[in-house]
N, C-alpha and C positions, 0 to 999 in steps of 0.2 A: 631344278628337275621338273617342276610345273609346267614351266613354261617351257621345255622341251617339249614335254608328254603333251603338252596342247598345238605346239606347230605341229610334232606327228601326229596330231588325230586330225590336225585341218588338211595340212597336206599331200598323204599318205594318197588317199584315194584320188584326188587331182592327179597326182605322178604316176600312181598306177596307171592309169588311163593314159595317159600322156604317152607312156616306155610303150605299155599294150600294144596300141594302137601301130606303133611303129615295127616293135618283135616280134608278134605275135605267139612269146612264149611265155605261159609263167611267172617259171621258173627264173627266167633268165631276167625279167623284170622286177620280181623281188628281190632278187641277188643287185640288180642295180642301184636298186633304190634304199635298200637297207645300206649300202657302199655309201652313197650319199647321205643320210642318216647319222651312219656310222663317222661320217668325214666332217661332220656338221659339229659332232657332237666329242671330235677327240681336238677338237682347231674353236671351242667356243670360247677360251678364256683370249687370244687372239686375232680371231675373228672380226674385221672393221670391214662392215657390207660398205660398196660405195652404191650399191643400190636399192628397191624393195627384197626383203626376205624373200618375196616369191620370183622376184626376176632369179638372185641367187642360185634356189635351187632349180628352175627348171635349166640355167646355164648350166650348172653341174651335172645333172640328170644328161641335159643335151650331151656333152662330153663323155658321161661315161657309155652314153650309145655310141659315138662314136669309138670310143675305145673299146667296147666290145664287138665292134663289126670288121675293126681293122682286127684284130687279135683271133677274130671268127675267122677270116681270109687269111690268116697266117696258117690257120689250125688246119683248114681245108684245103691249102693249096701242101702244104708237108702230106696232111693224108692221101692226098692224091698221087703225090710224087714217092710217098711210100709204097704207095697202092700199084703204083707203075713199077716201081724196080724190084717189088717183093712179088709180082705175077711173071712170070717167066712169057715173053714175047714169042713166037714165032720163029723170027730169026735168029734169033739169039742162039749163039754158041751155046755149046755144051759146057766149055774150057772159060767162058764168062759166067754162067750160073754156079761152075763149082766154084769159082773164085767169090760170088757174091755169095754163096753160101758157105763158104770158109770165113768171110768177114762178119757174115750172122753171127756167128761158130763161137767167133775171138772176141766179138763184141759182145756180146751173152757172159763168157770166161769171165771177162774183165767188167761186167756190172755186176757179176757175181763173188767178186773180190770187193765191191763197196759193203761200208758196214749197214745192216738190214734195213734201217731206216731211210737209209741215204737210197738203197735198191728199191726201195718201195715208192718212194717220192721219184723216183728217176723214173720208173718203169708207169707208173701213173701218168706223167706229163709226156711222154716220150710213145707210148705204146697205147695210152686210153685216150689223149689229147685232152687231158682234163687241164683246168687254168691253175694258177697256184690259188686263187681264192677257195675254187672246187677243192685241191688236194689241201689245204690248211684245215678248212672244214671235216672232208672226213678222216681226217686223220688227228684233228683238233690239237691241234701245233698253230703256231701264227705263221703269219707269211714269210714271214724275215728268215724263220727257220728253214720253211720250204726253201725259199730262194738262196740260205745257207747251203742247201741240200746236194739242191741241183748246180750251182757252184763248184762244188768239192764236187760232185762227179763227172762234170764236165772236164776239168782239171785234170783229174786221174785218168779219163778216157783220152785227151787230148796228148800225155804224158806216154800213156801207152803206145797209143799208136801213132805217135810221132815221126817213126821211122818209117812208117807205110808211108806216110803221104805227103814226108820230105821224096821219095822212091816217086811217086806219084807225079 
């Protein structure tokens, strides 16, 4: 546990800097780094560096930017394309908006039939674009569960409306 507590006080602020410099958030930087930390320190009985400790982590650190910038571009290109077919266009029929807003309607019905927890974690990732790290946290569940979550509701929504979009 010493010599945990002393990589993270040598390394900490190196990586901070490091993420910073690149996100310019935070937030979103000590989320990264505590990930790495966190990954460091559940994989240490296993763990065989084939290089320095610090090439290690700043490789990791590297990766989890990467994986939170593709995962940022996933979040942002959904909200946009939310953001596109929940704004009613110009052209757009009458007889297509009541139709997207009947599958609001049914889609709502039918996350509202998942059990509360399951709705809650669903409607977080789906509707807030939070990551399952963000909803593990405030919901203080681990991830596995979020990811059980949204799973089973995925399931049950695909289940439901199976028939729409065989029709489709």
């Amino acid at each position: 546990m010493a010599a945990y507590e002393c990589i993270y006080n040598k390394y900490w602020p190196l990586l901070y800097a490091y993420v910073y410099n690149r996100l310019k958030s935070k937030e979103v930087t000590e989320e990264l780094i505590q990930e790495v930390f966190f990954s460091l320190w559940n994989r240490r009985a296993e763990l065989r560096l084939q290089q320095t400790l610090s090439a290690y982590l700043y490789t990791a650190v590297k990766y989890q930017i990467f994986n939170y910038i593709k995962a940022d571009k996933v979040r942002k290109t959904y909200a946009s394309s939310f953001a596109r077919y929940n704004t009613p266009l110009q052209d757009n029929s009458s007889e297509e908006h009541v139709a997207f807003a009947d599958l609001a309607n049914a889609l709502e019905k039918e996350v509202s039939r998942l059990p509360e927890k399951c709705q809650q974690v669903f409607r977080m990732s789906r509707n807030e674009h939070r990551s399952i790290h963000d909803i593990a946290n405030a919901l203080n569940i681990s991830h596995k569960t979020v990811e059980n979550h949204l799973t089973k509701a995925l399931k049950h929504l695909r289940l439901a409306f199976r028939e729409y979009f065989w029709f489709l």
